[in-house]
C-alpha positions in Angstrom: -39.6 15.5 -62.0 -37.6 14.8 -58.6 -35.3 11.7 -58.4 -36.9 9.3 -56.2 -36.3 5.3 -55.0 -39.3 3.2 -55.6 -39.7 -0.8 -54.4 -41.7 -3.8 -55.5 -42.6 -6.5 -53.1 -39.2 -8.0 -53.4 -37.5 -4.8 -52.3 -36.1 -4.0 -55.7 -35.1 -0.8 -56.4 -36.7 1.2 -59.0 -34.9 4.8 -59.6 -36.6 7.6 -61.4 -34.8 11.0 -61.9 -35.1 13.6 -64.4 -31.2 12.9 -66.2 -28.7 10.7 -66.2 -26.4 12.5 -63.8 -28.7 12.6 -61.4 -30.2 9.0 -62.0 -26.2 7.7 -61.7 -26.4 9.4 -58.3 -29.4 8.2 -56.9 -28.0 4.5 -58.1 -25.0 5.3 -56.4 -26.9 6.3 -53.2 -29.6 3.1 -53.2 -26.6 0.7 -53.4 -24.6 2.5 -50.6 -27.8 2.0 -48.9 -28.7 -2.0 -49.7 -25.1 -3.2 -50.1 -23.1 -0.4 -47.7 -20.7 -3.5 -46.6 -20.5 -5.0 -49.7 -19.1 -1.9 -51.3 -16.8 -1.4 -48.4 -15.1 -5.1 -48.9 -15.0 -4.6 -53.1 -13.3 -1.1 -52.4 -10.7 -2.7 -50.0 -9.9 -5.4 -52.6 -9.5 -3.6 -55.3 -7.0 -1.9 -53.2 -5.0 -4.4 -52.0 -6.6 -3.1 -48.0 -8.6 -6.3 -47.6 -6.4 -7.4 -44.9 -6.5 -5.1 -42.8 -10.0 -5.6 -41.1 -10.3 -9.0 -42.5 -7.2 -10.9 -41.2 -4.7 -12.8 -42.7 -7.0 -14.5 -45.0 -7.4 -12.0 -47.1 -3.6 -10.8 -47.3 -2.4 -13.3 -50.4 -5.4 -11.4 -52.4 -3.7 -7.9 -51.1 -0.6 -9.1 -52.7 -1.9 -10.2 -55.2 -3.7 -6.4 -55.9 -0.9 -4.3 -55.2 1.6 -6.3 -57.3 -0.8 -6.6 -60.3 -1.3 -2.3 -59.8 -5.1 -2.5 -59.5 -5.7 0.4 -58.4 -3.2 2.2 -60.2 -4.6 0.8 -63.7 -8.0 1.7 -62.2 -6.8 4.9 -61.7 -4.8 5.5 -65.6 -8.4 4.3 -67.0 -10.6 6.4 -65.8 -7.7 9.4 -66.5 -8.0 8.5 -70.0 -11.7 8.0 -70.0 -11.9 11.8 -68.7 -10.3 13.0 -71.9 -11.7 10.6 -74.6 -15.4 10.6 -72.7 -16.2 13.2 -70.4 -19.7 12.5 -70.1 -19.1 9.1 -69.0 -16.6 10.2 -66.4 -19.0 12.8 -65.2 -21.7 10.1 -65.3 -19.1 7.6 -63.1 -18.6 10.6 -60.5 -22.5 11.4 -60.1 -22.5 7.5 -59.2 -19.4 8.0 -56.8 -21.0 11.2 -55.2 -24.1 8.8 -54.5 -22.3 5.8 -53.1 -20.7 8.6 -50.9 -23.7 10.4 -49.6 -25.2 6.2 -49.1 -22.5 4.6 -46.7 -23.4 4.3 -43.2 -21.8 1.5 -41.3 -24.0 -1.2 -40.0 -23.1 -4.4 -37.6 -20.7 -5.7 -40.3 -18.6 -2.6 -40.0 -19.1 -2.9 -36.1 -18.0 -6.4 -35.9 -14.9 -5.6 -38.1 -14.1 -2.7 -36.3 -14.6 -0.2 -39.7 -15.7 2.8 -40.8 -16.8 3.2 -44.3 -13.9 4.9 -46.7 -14.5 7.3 -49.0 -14.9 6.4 -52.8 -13.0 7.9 -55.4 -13.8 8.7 -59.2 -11.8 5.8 -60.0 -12.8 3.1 -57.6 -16.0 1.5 -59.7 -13.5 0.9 -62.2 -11.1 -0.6 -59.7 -14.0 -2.3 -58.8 -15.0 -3.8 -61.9 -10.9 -4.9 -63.1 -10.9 -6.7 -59.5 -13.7 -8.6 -59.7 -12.7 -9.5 -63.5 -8.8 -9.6 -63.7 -8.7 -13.8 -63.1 -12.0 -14.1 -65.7 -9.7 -15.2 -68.1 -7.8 -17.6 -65.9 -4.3 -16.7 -66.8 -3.1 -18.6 -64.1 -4.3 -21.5 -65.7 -0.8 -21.2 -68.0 1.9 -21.7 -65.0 -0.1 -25.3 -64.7 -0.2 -26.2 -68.4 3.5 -25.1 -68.4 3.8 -27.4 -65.4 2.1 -30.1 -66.9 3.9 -29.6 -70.4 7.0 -30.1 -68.4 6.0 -33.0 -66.2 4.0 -35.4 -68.8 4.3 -34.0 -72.4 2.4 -31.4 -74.8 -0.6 -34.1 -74.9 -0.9 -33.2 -70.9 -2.9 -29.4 -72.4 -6.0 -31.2 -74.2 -6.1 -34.2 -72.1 -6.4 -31.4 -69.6 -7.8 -28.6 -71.3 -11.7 -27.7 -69.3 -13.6 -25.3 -67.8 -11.1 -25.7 -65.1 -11.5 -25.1 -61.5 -11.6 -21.6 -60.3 -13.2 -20.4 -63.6 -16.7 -18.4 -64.5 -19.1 -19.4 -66.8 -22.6 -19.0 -67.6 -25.2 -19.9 -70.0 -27.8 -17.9 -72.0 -30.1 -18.6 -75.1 -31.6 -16.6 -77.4 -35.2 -17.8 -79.1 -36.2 -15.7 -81.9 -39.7 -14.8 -82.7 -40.8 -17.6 -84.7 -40.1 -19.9 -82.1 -41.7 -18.0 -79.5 -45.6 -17.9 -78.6 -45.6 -14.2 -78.7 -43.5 -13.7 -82.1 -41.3 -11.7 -80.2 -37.5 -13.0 -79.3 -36.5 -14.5 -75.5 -33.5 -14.3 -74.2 -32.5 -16.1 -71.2 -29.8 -17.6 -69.1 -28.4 -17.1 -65.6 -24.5 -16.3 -65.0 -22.2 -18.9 -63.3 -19.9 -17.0 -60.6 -19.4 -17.9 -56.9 -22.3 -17.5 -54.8 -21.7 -14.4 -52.8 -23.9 -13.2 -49.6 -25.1 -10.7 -50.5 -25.2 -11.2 -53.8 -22.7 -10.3 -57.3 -25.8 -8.9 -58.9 -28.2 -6.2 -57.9 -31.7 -6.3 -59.5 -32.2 -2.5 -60.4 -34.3 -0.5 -62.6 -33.1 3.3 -63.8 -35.1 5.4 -65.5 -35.0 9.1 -66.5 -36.0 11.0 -69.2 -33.4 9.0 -71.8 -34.1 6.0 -71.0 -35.9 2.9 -68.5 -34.0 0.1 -68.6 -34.2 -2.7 -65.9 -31.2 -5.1 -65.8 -28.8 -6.5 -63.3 -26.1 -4.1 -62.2 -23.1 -5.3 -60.1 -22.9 -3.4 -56.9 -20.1 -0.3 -57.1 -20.8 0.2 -61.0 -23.4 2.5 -62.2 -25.3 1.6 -65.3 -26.3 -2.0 -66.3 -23.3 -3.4 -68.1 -24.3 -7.6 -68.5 -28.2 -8.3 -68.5 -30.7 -5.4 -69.2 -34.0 -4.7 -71.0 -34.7 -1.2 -72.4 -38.0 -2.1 -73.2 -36.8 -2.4 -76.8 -34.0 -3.9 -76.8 -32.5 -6.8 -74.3 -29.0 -7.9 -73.9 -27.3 -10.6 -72.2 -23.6 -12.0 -71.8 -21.4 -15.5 -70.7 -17.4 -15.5 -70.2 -16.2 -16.2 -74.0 -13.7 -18.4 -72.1 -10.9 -16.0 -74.6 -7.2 -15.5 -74.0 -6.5 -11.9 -73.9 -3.8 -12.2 -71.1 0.0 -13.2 -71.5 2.6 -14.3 -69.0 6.6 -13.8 -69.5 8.9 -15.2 -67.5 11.3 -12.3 -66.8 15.0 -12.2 -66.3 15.4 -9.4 -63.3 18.3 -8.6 -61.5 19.7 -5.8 -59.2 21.4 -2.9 -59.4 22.5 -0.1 -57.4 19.7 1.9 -58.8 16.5 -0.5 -58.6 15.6 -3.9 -60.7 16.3 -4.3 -64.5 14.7 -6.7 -66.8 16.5 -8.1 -69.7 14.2 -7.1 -72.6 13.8 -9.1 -76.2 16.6 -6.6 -77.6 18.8 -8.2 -75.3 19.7 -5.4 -73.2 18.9 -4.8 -69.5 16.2 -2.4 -69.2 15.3 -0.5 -65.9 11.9 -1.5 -64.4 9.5 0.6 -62.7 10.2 -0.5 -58.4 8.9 0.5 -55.3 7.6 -1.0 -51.7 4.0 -1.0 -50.3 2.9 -1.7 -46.6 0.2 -4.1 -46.4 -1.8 -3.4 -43.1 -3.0 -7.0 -41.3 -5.6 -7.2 -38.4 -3.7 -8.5 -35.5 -0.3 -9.2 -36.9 1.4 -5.3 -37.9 2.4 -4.8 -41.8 3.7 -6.6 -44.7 6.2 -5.1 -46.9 5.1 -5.8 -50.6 7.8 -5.6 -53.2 6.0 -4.0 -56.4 7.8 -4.3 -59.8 6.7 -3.7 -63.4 9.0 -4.1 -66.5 8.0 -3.2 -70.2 5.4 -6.2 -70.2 3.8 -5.4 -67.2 3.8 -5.9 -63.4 5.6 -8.7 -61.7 2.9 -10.5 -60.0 5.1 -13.6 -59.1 9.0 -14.3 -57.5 11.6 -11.6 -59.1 14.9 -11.2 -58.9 15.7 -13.8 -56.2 12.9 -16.1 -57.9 9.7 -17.6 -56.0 8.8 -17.9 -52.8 11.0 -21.8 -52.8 14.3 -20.3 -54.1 13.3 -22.0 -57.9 14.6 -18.5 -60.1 12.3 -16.8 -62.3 9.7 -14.4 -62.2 6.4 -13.8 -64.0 5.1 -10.8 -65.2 1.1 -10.1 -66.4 0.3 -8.1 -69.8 -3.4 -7.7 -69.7 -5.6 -4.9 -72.5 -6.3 -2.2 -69.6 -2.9 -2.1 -68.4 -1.8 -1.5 -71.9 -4.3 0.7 -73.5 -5.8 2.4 -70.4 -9.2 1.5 -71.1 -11.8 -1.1 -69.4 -14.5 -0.7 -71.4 -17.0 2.0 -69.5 -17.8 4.1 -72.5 -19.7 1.4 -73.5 -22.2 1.6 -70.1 -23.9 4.9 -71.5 -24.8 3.6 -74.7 -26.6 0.2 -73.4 -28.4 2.3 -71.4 -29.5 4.6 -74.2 -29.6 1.5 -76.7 -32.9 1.4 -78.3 -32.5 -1.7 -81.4 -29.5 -4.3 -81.6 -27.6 -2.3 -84.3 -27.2 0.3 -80.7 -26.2 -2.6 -78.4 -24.3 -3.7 -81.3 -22.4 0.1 -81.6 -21.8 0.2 -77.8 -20.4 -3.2 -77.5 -17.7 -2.0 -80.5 -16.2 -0.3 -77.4 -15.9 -3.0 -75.1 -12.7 -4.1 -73.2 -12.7 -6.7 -69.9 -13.7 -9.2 -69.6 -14.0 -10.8 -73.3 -18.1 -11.8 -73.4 -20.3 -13.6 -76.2 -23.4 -11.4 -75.9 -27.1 -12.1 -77.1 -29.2 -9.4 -77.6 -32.8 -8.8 -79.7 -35.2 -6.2 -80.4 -38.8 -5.6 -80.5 -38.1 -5.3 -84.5 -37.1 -8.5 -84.8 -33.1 -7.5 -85.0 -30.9 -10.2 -82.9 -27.2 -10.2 -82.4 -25.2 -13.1 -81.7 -21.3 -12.0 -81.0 -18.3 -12.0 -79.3 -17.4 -8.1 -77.6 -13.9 -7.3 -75.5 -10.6 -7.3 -76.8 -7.9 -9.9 -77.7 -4.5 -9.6 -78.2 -2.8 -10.8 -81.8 0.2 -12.0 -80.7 2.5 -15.7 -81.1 0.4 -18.7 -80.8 2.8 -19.5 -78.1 1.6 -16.3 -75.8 -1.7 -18.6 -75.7 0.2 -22.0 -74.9 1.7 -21.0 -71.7 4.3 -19.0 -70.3 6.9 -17.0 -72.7 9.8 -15.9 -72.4 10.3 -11.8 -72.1 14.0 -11.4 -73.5 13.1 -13.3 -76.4 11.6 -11.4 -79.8 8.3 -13.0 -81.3 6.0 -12.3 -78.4 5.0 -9.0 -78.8 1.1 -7.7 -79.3 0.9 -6.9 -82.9 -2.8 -5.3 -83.0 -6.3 -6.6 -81.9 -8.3 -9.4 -83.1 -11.8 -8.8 -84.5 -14.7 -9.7 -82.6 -16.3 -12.7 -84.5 -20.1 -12.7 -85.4 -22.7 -15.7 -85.6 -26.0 -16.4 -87.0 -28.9 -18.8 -85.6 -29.7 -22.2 -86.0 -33.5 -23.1 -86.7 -33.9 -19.7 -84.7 -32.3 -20.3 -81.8 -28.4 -18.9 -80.6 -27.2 -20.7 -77.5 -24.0 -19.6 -75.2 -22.4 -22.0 -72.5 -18.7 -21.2 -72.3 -18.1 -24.0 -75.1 -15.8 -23.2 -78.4 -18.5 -22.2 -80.8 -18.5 -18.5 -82.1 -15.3 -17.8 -79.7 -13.1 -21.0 -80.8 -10.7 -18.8 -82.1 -10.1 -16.5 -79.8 -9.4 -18.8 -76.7 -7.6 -22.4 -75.2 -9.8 -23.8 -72.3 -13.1 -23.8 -73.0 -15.9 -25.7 -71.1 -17.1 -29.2 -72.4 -20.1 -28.6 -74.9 -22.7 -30.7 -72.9 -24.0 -28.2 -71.3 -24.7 -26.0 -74.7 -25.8 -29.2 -76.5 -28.2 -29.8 -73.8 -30.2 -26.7 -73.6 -29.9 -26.8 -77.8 -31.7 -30.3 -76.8 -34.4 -28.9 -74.6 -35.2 -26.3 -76.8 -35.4 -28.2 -80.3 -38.4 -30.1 -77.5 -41.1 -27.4 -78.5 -41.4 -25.4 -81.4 -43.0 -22.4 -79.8 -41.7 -20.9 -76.2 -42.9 -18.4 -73.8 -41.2 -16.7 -70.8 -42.7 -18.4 -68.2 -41.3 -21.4 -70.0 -37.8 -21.2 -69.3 -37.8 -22.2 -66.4 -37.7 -25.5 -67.3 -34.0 -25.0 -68.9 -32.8 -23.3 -65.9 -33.5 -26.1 -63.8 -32.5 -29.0 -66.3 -30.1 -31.3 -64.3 -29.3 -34.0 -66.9 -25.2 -35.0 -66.5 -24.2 -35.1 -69.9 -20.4 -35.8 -68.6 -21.3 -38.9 -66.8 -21.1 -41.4 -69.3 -16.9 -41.4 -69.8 -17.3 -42.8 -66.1 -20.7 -45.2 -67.1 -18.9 -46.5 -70.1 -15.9 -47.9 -67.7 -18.1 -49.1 -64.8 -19.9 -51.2 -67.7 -17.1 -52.6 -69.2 -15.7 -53.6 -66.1 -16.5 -57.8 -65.9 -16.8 -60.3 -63.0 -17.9 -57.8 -60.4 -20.0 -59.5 -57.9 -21.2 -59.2 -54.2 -21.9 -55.2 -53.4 -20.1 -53.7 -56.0 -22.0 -55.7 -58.3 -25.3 -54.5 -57.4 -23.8 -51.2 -57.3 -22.6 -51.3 -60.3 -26.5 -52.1 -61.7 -27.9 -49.3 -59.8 -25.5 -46.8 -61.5 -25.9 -48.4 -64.8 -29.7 -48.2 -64.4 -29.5 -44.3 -63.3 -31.2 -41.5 -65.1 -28.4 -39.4 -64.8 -30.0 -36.5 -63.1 -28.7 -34.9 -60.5 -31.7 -34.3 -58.8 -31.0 -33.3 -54.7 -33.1 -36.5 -53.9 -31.6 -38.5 -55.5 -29.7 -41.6 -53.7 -28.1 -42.7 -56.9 -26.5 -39.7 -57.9 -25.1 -39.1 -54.5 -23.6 -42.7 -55.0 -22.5 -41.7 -58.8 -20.9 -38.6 -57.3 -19.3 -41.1 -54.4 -17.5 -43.0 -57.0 -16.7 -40.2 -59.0 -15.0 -38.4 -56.5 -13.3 -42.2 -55.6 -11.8 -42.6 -59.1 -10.6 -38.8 -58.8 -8.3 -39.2 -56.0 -6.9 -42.7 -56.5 -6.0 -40.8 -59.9 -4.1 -37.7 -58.6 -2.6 -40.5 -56.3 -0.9 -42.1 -58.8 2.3 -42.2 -59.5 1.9 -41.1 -62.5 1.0 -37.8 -61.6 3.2 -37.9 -58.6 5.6 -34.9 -60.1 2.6 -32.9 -60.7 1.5 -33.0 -56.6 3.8 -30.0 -56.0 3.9 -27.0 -58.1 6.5 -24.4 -58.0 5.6 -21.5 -54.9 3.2 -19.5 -57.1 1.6 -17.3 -55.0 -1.1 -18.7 -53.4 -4.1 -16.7 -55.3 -3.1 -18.8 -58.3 -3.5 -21.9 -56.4 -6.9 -23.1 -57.2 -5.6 -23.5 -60.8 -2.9 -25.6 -60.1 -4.4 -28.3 -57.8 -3.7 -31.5 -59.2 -7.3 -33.1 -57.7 -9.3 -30.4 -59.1 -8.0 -30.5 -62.2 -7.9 -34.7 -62.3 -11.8 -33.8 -61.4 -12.8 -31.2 -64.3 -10.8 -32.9 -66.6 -12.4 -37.1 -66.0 -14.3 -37.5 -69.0 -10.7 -36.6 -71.2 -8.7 -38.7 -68.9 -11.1 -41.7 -69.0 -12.0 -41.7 -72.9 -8.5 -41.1 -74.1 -6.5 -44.0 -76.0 -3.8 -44.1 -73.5 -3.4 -42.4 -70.1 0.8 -42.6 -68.8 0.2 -46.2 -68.3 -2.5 -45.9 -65.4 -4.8 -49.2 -65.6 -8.3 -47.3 -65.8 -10.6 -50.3 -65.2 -8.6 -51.4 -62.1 -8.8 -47.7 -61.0 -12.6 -47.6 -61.5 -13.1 -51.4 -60.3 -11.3 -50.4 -57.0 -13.3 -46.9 -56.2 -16.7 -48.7 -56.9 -15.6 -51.5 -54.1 -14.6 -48.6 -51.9 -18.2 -47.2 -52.4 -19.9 -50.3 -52.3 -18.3 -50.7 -49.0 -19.1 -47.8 -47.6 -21.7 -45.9 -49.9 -23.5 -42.5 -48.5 -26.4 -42.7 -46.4 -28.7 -40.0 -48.1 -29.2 -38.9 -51.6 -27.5 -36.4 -53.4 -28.4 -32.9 -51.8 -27.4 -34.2 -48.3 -23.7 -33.3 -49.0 -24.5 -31.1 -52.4 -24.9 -27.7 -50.4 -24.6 -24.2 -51.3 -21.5 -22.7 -49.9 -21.6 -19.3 -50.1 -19.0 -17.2 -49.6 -18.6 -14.3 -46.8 -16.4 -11.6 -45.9 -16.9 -11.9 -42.4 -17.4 -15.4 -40.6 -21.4 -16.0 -39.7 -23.1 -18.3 -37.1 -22.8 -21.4 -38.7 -26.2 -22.4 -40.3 -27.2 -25.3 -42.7 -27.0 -24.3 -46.1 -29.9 -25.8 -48.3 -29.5 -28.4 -50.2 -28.9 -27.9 -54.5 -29.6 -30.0 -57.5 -27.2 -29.6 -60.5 -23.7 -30.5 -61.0 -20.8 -29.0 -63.2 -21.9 -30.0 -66.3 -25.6 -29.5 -66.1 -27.3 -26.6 -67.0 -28.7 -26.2 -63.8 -24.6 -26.0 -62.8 -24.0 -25.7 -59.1 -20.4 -26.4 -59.5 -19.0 -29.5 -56.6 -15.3 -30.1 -57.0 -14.9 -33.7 -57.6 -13.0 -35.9 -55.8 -12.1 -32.3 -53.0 -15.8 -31.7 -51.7 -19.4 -31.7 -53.3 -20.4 -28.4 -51.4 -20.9 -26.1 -54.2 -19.5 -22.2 -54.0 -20.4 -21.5 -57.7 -23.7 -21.6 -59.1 -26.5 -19.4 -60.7 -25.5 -15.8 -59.1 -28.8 -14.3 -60.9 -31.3 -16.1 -63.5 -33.1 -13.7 -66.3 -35.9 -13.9 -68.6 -36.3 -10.7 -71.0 -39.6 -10.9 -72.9 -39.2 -8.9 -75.9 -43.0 -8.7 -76.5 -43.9 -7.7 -73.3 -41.4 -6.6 -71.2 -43.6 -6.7 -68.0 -43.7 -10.7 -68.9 -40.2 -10.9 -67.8 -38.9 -12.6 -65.1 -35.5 -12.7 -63.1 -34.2 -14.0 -59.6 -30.9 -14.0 -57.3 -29.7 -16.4 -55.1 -30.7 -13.8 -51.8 -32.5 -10.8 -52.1 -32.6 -7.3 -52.8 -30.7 -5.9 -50.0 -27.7 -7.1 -48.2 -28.3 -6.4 -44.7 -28.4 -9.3 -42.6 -31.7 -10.4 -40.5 -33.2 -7.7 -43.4 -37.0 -8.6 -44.9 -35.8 -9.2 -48.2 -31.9 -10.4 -47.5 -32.8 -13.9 -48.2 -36.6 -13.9 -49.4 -35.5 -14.8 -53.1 -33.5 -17.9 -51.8 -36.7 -20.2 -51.5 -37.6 -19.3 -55.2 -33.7 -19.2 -56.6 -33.9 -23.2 -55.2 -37.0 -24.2 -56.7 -36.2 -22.6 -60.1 -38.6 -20.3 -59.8 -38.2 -16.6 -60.8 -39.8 -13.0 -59.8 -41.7 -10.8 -61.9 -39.9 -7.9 -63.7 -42.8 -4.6 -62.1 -42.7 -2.1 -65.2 -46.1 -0.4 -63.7 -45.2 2.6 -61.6 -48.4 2.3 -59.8 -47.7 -1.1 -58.4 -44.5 0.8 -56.5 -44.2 2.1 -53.2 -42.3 4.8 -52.9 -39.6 5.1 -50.3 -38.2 8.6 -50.5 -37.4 11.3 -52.7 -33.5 11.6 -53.0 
């Protein structure tokens, strides 16, 4: 057999070689080819070398990657993966010696004035622990420390939600005596910005081990999140777990370099040296890199933050500690045949922390938790600790807990459930007691079915804000009757919809006069973080994904809630939005480089929906995160499946099938999985 690309009508890959060396190549080689600029920008970022074709935007990332050692822990992990799994290195290089033969520079490289780099053994994994290193949102601790300090210890669960620069997903699992078939569904779709072109790469790799079709992120062979083997599926959400500690360090200089006082309370020399950060148009940065015995400085140091305020913070996360992210796992999904072989590779998961679902043809399902978390003080999960004080180091690794199904059915949404004890923040259930709702509706499903949960748009969050609109008395004139048409609202956030887009007004109202209050006043300035952690500590944001707490808890720092509410329904009623809900609700994808502005479409879905196109309340209601890919793995017939992503299939710009899967991504419809060879073309031999 020769290794060759085929493509369905959608432009989806579909790789057939005679082993799994070469197979890892020709994926290597197809991707370079769909997604050559794509790769190019991951690579750079994972470097910390954004910057220097994409301007001074990108250079607070850059810092961010060369003080955290990216690369370098990219680089000690696949140096340990060579000696506990060589076939899985040798399987990572075939896949580097692809994406290497694939790069040729198109108009994005032109405009940015690039030439593609070369790719080293090491850079998927880069790759992968820079697209995942702020999964967990450890930043998320320098606010609750914040907050702690400003307003009390109640400030962490009046506060504590999915918070505002975090990923989340959902996914269901219906076994086979809920389904038509008898066979097990699995289904969901993956919550992550909305990228052009796209976090996910619909792909299909098959050689003489294995066919699996799944979706792949672009820069990392194998299908590590969503595949179907024929026999076996598997899908995954964020577990929302804390596996990553913060000390605040005590550095200080010396005529040799920069020593940390450790918990033994002796100063102990830390690891030092400079970078140059390269940015378009304005010369180099110098970037100060130190690690101590916790890990790498990645804010202030030994003359404290960027504002003079002393201190420094340093990041302990599993890879940097144990050399290991997780990639001798890939292999054996691919080669998985029943759940007790997903099961067995997902034992050697690391990053990020997952629930997964997965059933078999058999009848096997799985419903667990996969990664590794720290056991450490309860305090390492509370907030920042301090590094010169004993109690806070990592002890061992928690186990990965298990769950069954209810009435045959296993649901994941980012909520507490089978993770509770493994994390802090977690999102709000509604969106995990909704889809439980939709499907307790029938008693028998079928793939083509769930499209109906996808696209569900029910605001299960909206009633902390209803219940204070309707207790509010004596409002008469146009607040009045607004205050009817909300109360009278089917709280869906359909894109047509005029009174959601006048829910969503008042929302956003009540949002802001909060975080305007004095109140919260201390909490409007954070310490100089640097500016990468930023989206976590936003007061307005985090007023926004955090209402419903605010509004249904006893008391609230003394802030008059119905006054609040009364006064940001007046300001609507006086001047309410002219259109309905998806005239400001718009995608907002993000891209490297700047494009001809265009009009984005308009989206249905809010936060807490399942169909969750995530606005920021009360800051905009564009919406950057959303559904990056939605899945439907049909365990009775695989060739029943069904999947989608928010563009297409390939990544060039003005390409035939760049955007053709956006049309279907907004009507919630999805694409057929093509298991029949003969309903192929064949582009080339490779």
């Amino acid at each position: 057999m020769t290794t060759a690309i085929h493509r369905d009508a959608w432009g989806i890959p579909h790789l057939r070689a005679p082993g799994v060396r070469d197979l890892a190549r020709a994926q290597g080689l197809v991707t370079a080819r769909d997604r050559a600029w794509q790769l190019e920008v991951e690579r750079h970022r994972a470097q910390g070398t954004s910057a220097a074709f994409l301007g001074p935007g990108a250079l607070d990332w850059d810092r961010f990657a060369r003080r955290a050692r990216l690369a370098d822990t990219a680089r000690r992990c696949f140096a340990a993966l060579e000696e506990r799994d060589p076939e899985a290195a040798e399987w990572v290089r075939a896949y580097v010696d692809g994406v290497n033969d694939g790069l040729r520079p198109g108009e994005e490289f032109r405009r940015a004035g690039l030439t593609p780099g070369r790719w080293e053994p090491w850079t998927p994994l880069a790759v992968w622990l820079s697209i995942h290193v702020l999964f967990a949102g450890f930043p998320a601790k320098l606010w609750w420390e914040e907050a702690v300090r400003r307003l009390g210890p109640e400030a962490v669960g009046l506060f504590a939600a999915d918070g505002p620069a975090t990923a989340g997903s959902n996914g269901w699992l219906v076994s086979g005596e809920r389904t038509v078939s008898g066979h097990a569904i699995i289904a969901g779709d993956p919550h992550r910005f909305i990228e052009d072109p796209g976090v996910y790469q619909q792909i299909r790799l098959a050689c003489d081990e294995f066919d699996v079709v799944g979706l792949a992120v672009p820069g990392v062979p194998g299908i590590a999140h969503f595949g179907h083997t024929g026999t076996v599926a598997w899908a995954i959400t964020n577990a929302m777990a804390d596996y990553q500690d913060l000390y605040r360090e005590r550095l200080r200089r010396t005529g040799a370099g920069i020593e940390s006082l450790g918990p033994d309370g002796r100063w102990h020399r830390a690891l030092r040296h400079t970078e140059l950060v390269r940015v378009a148009g304005e010369g180099t940065v110098e970037v100060e890199v130190v690690e101590t015995a916790r890990g790498p400085v990645v804010a202030g140091g030994p003359e404290g933050l960027d504002d003079g305020t002393p201190g420094a913070v340093s990041l302990r996360h599993p890879p940097r500690v144990t050399g290991d992210l997780g990639f001798s796992a890939l292999l054996p999904l691919l080669r998985a045949r029943r759940v007790t072989d997903v099961d067995r590779a997902l034992d050697a998961w690391a990053e990020p922390v997952n629930v997964v679902h997965a059933a078999d043809t058999e009848g096997g399902v799985l419903h667990r938790v996969a990664g590794r978390v720290p056991l450490r003080n309860p305090a390492n999960r509370a907030g920042l600790v301090p590094a010169w004080e004993p109690g806070h180091e990592w002890t061992g690794w928690h186990p990965m807990p298990r769950a069954g199904l209810d009435d045959g059915v296993a649901v994941m949404a980012n909520a507490r459930d089978v993770a509770d004890e493994l994390g802090t923040e977690f999102a709000p259930a509604h969106r995990a007691d909704r889809i439980r709702e939709l499907l307790a509706g029938r008693r028998k499903w079928s793939a083509a079915d769930m499209g109906a949960v996808h696209t569900d748009v029910f605001l299960g969050s909206a009633g902390a804000l209803l219940d204070q609109v309707a207790a509010l008395e004596e409002v008469g004139g146009e607040a009045g009757a607004l205050r009817q048409r909300l109360l009278g609202w089917d709280r869906r956030m359909d894109a047509g919809s005029r009174e959601a887009a006048l829910y969503a007004a008042v929302r956003g109202a009540v949002v802001r006069r909060l975080a305007a209050h004095e109140a919260f006043a201390a909490l409007t300035s954070p310490p100089a973080y640097p500016a990468v952690f930023q989206p976590w500590l936003a007061l307005t944001p985090r007023i926004g994904f955090a209402l419903e707490h605010l509004l249904r808890a006893e008391t609230l720092y003394g802030v008059d809630r119905p006054a609040v509410v009364r006064a940001a329904l007046e300001e609507v009623a006086a001047g309410p939005p002219a259109g309905t809900w998806g005239d400001t609700h718009r995608l907002a994808p993000w891209r490297a480089l700047p494009s001809a502005p265009q009009e984005e479409p308009a989206l249905s879905g809010d936060h807490d929906c399942v169909l969750c196109t995530s606005a920021v309340p009360g800051v905009t209601d564009r919406a950057a995160r959303g559904p990056a890919a939605r899945y439907v793995w049909d365990l009775a017939r695989r060739e029943d499946s069904l999947w989608v992503v928010p563009f297409g299939a390939d990544g060039t710009p003005g390409a035939a099938h760049h955007r053709d899967q956006l049309p279907l991504w907004l009507r919630g419809d999805l694409v057929p999985v093509v298991t029949d060879w003969d309903q192929l073309t064949k582009e080339t031999d490779v």
